[in-house]
N, C-alpha and C positions, 0 to 999 in steps of 0.2 A: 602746380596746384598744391595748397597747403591742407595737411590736417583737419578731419571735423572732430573736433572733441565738444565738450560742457563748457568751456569757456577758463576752468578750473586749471588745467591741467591730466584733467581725468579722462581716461576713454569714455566713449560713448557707451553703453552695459556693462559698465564694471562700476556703476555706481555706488554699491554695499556689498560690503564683504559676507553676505548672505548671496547675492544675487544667483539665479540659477546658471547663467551663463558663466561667472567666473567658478563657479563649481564642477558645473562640466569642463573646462579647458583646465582647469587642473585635474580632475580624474582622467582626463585622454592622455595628459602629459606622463600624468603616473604610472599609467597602463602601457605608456609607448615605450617608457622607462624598464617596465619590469618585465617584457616581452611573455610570450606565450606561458601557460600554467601548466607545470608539472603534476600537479594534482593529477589521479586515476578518477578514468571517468567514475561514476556511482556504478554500480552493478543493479543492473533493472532487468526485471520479469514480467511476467505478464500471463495470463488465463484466457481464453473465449473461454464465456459460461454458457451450458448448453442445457435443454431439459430434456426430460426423461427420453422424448421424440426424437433428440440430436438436433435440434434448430438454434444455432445461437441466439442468446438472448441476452447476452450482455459481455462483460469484459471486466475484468479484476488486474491491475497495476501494483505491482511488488518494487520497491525501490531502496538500497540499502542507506540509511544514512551512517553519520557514526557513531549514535547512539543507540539505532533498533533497525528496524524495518517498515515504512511508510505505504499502506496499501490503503486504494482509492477500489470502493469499487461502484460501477454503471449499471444496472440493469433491469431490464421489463420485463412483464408478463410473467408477473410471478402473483400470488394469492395477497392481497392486503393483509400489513397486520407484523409481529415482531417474527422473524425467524431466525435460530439458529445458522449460525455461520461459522466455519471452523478449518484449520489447515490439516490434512491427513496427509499420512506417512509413506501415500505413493502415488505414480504422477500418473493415473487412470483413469477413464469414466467409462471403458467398455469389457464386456459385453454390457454388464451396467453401472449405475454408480459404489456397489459394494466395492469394485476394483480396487477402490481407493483407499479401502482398508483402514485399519482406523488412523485418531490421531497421532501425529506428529508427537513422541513422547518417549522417547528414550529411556531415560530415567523410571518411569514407571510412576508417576505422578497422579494422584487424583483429579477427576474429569471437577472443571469449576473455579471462576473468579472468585468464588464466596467462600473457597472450601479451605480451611486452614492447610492441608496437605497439598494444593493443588500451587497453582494451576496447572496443565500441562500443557507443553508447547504449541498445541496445534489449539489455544480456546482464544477465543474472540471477544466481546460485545457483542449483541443481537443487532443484525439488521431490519431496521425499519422503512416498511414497503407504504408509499402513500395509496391510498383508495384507486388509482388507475392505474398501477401492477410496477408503477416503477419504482427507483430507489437509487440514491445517490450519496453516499456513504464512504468517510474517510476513518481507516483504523492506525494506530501505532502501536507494535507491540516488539520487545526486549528480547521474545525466546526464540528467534528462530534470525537466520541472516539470509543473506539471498545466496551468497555461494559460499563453500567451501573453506575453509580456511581459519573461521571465527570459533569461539569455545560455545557458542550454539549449534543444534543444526541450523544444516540449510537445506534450506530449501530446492535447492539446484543439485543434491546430493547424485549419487549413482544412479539410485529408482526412483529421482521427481519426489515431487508431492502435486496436490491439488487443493482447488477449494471447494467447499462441499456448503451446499444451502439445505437446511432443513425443512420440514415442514410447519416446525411450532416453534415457539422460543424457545433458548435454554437458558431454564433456572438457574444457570452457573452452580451447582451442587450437586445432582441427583446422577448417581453414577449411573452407567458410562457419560453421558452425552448429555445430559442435562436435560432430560424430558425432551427432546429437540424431535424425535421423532423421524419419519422418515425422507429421505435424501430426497429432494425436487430438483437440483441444479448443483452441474458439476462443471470444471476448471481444469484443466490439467496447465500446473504454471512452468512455464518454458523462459530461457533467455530470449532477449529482446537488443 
């Protein structure tokens, strides 16, 4: 039995040198070529957030790229509205969320995105909670790494760190905390 091709000479899906099918059989080729990736996996963390009560209510994702660190975070039942959100400089929420001590800040930096002395390592952007308690929120930020080893802390240090949910926004300015007020949801971030 002979050959279906176009009539051309051409195979059947390999019509244009766009075609999706000749794109994929040369990236399988390439791939089979270059065998398995030496690359280190990403170094990923992770939080259950929890409220004042101890009931989780959501989950926070730490993931180092190589240029900062990539945190995603999920969760309900929290009060509508902008609240402060921040990384502190120890991995606690018990007996309650003070444990966690303040921010991540070594240096000794002023609390604040707006603040010419600032920022310090543990400040964020404000999480925005919509009207039915939830919130779905991706941040990136340069001052902290997920483990060890980098000219940031990290977050995976000896004593942890966590992430801490405020009560009100922060003004990015107003020392310590930026008006942010008091702790509603705490993280203690862990390897993953």
């Amino acid at each position: 039995m002979g050959r279906v091709g176009c009539g051309d000479g051409r195979e059947p899906g390999f019509e244009s040198e766009g075609n999706p099918m000749r794109i994929i059989a040369i990236a399988a080729a390439l791939a089979a070529a270059l065998g398995p990736s030496d690359a280190p996996a990403a170094d990923l963390a992770a939080a259950d957030i929890v409220e004042v009560e101890g009931t989780v209510i959501g989950e926070a994702t730490f993931e180092q790229t190589p240029t900062g660190v990539l945190i995603f975070v999920e969760i309900e039942g929290l009060p509508p509205g902008a609240h402060g959100i921040h990384l502190h400089g120890t991995g606690a929420c018990t007996p309650d969320f003070k444990a966690a001590k303040g921010h991540i800040n070594p240096s000794g930096a002023k609390h604040g995105l707006r603040n010419p002395d600032g920022p310090d390592n543990g400040d964020l952007p404000n999480l925005f909670v919509s009207a039915d308690g939830s919130a779905k929120a991706e941040f990136f930020t340069t001052r902290v790494t997920v483990a060890p080893g980098g000219v940031q802390p990290a977050l995976l240090d000896a004593d942890g760190s966590a992430v801490i949910v405020h009560d009100r926004p922060d003004d990015h300015s107003t020392q310590p905390i930026g008006g942010a007020g008091g702790r509603i949801a705490c993280g203690v971030i862990a390897k993953r």
